[in-house]
C-alpha positions in Angstrom: 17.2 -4.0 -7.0 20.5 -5.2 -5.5 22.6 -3.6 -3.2 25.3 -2.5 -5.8 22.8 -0.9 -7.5 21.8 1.2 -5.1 25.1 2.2 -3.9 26.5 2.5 -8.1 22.9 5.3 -8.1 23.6 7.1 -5.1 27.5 7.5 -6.4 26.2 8.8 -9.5 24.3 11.5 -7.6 26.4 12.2 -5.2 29.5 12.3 -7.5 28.6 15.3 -9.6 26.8 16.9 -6.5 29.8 16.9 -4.7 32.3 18.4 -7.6 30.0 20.7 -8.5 29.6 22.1 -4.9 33.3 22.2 -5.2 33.3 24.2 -8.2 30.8 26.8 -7.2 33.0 27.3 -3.6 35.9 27.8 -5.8 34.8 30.0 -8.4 31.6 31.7 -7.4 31.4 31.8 -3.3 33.5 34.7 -3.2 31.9 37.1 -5.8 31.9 39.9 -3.8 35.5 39.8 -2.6 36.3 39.1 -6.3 34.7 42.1 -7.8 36.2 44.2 -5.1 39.5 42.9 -5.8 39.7 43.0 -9.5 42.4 41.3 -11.2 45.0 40.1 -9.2 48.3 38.9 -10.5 51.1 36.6 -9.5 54.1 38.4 -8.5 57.0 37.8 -11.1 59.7 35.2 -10.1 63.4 35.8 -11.4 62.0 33.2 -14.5 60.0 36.0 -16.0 56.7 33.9 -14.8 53.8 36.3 -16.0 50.3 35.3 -15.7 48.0 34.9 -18.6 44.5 37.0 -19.4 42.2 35.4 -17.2 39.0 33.8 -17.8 37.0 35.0 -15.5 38.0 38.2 -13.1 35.0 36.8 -11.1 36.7 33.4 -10.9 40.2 34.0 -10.5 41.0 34.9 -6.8 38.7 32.2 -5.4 40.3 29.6 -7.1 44.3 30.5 -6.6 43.0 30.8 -2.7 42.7 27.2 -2.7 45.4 26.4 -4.8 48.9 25.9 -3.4 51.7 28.6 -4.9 54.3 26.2 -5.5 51.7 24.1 -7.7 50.3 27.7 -9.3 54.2 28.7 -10.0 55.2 25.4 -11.7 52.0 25.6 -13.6 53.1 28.9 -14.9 56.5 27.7 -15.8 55.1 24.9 -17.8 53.5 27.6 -19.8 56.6 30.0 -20.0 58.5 26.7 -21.4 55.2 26.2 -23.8 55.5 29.3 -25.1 52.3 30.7 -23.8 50.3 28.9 -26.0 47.0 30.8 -27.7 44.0 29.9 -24.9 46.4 27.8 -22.5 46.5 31.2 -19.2 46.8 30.2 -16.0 43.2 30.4 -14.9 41.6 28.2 -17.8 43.7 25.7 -17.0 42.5 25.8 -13.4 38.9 26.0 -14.5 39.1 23.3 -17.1 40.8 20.6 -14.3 36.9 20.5 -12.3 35.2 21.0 -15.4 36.8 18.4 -17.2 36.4 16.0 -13.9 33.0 16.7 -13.6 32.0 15.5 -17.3 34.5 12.5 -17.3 32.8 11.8 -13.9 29.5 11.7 -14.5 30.1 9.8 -17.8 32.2 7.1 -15.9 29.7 7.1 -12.8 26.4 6.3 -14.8 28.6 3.5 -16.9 29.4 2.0 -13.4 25.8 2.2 -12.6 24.6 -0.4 -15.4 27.1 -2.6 -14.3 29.0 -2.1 -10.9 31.4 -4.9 -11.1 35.1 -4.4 -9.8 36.6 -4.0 -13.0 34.3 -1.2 -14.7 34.5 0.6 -11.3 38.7 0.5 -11.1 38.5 1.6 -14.6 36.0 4.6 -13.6 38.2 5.7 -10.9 41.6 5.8 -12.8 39.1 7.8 -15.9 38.1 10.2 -12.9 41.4 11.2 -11.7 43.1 10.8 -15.5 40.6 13.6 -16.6 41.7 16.0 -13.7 45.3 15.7 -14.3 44.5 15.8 -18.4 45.5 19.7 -18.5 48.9 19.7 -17.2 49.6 16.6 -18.9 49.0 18.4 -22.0 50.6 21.5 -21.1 53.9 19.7 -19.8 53.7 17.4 -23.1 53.5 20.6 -25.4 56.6 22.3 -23.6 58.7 19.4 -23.3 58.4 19.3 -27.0 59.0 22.8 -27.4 62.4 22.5 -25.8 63.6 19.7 -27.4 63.1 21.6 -30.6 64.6 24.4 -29.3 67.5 22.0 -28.3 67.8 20.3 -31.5 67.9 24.1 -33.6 70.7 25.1 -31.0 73.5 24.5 -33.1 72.5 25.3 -36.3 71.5 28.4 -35.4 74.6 29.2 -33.8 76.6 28.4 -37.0 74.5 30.8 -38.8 75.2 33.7 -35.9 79.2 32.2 -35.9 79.4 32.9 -39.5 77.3 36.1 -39.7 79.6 37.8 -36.9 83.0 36.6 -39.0 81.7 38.4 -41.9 81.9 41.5 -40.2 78.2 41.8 -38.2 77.4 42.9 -35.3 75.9 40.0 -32.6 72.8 41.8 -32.5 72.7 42.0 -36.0 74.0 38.3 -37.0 71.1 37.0 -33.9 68.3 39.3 -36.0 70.0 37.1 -39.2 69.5 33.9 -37.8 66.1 34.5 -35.9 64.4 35.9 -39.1 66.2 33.0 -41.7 65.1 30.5 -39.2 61.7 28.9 -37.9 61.0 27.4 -34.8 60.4 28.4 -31.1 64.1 29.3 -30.9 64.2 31.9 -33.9 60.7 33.2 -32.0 63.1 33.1 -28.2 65.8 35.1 -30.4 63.2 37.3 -31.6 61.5 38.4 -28.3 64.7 38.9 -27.1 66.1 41.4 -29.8 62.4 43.0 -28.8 63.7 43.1 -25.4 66.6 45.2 -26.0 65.1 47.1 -28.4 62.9 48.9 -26.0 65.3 49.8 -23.5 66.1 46.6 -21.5 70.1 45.6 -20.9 71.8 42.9 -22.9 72.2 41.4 -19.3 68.4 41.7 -18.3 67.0 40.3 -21.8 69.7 37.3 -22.0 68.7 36.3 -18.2 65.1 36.7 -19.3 65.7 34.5 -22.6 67.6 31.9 -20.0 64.4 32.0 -17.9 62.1 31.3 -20.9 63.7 27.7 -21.1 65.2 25.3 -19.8 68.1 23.9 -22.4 71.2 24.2 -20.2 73.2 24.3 -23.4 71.3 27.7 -24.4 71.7 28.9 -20.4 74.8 27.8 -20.8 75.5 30.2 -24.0 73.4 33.0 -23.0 75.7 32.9 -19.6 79.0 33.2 -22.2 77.8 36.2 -23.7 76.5 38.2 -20.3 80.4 37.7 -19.3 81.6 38.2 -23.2 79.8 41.6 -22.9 80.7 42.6 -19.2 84.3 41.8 -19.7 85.2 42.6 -23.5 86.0 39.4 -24.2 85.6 39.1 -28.3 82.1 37.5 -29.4 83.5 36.1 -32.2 85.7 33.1 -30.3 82.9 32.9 -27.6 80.3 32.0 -30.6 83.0 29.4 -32.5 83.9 27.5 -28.9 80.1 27.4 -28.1 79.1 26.5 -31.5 82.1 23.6 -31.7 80.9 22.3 -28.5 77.2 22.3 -29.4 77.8 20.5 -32.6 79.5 17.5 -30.2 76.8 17.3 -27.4 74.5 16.9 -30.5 76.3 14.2 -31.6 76.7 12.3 -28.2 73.0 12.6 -27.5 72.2 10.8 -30.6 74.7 8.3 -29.9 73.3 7.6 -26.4 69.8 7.4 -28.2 71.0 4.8 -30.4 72.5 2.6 -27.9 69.5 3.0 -25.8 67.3 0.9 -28.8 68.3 -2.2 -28.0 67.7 -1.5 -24.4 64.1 -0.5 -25.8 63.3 -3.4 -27.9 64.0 -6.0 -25.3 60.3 -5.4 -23.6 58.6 -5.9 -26.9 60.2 -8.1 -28.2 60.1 -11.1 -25.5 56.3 -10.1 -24.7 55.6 -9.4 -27.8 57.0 -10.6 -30.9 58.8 -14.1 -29.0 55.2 -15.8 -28.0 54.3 -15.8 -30.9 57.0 -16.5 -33.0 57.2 -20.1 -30.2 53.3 -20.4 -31.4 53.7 -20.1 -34.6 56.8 -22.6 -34.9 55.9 -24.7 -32.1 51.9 -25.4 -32.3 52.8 -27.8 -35.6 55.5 -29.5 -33.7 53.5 -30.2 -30.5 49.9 -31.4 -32.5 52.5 -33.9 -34.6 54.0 -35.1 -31.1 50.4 -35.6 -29.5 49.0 -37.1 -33.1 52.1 -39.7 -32.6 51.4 -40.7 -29.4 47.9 -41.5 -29.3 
């Protein structure tokens, strides 16, 4: 048995060992300060962070202890801009990072050991600490999405509320028009809103708390408008047409800078990709008629 061997075997054991004595120092050495803490919660920030049903009231105080709260609060906001996704809280994501790297781990660890050359071992390492960044890359993937649709629904949906409140409705009652014709995390963001108010909180507080919940400055930007629309009298009506005029042109420009970005796109592809072979392609005949002529 050679000395990689040895060394790819004793990784393997040790590996697992080691994450899984992590794991039981995060989420079971303190039981008993656990169960006499209960539940413990994350204080609110001025986003409207909340934290999610944990997993495990066991589990949950040992492992935010080790966690860092600037790393715990941008967690949170990932989820707040998700949406709070069904089964995505806090905690399970926090439990599922070890979990995840101790599986991957051990998969990648006992592939190494048939083989420890340099490449399958790189390519263990970078599957090792892939799998324990895999959760917020999905979380930060699913509300990146969610605010680009919310960005993209913007000005539509003011058009709906511009016209609505022209017609003689009430902004309250034009936003409920819009948010129930419409589909989509914004008409859901209009929705809680309207919830919001509905049992007791300010215009002020549930606008700030619908600015909080995402991170489009164009809808910050409008839910700023109508805080100052409300506090000052100003009339809804030309606050909604401006904001609607200008959303309908931002639109526009970003897909314009999107398109002229393309051919900045292709370039990569295109000389790595497609050009080699096109030169193989037209070339190889060429070059074999050259060599046949010479000989």
């Amino acid at each position: 048995m050679s000395v990689d061997t040895i060394i790819a075997m004793a990784a393997a054991i040790a590996v697992p060992t080691g994450i899984a004595a992590l794991i039981g120092l995060l989420f079971v050495g303190s039981g008993k300060t656990a169960l006499a803490s209960g539940v413990i919660a994350v204080q609110q920030s001025g986003f409207g962070f909340g934290v999610g049903r944990p997993t495990s009231r066991t589990a949950r105080p040992a492992a935010r202890s080790f966690v860092p709260k600037g790393y715990l609060g941008w967690i949170e906001r990932q989820i707040v801009l998700a949406g709070r996704p069904a089964g995505w809280s806090l905690d399970r994501i926090l439990i599922a990072k070890p979990l995840l790297t101790v599986l991957f781990g051990t998969i990648a660890v006992l592939w190494i050991a048939g083989d420890p050359i340099p490449v399958r071992i790189g390519l263990g390492v970078f599957v090792i600490v892939l799998s324990f960044f895999v959760p917020e890359l999905l979380i930060r993937s699913r509300a990146k999405e969610r605010q680009e649709q919310i960005q993209l629904a913007l000005p539509d949906t003011l058009d709906q509320m511009t016209i609505s409140v022209e017609a003689g409705l009430g902004f309250e009652s034009a936003m409920a028009k819009a948010a129930t014709n419409g589909t989509g995390p914004l008409a859901d963001e209009l929705i809680r809103t309207l919830q919001d108010m509905s049992i007791g909180r300010s215009r002020s507080d549930a606008y700030e708390s619908l600015s909080g919940r995402v991170s489009s400055i164009d809808l910050r930007r409008f839910t700023r408008a109508v805080i100052q629309a409300d506090r000052y009298g100003i009339a809804i009506a030309d606050i909604l047409r401006v904001q609607a005029g200008e959303m309908r042109l931002k639109r526009r420009q970003r897909a314009e800078e999107k398109a002229m970005a393309v051919p900045v796109k292709v370039i990569f592809p295109l000389v790595f990709c497609i050009l080699p072979v096109l030169f193989i392609v037209l070339l190889t005949p060429a070059i074999l008629n050259s060599l046949e002529a010479f000989r």
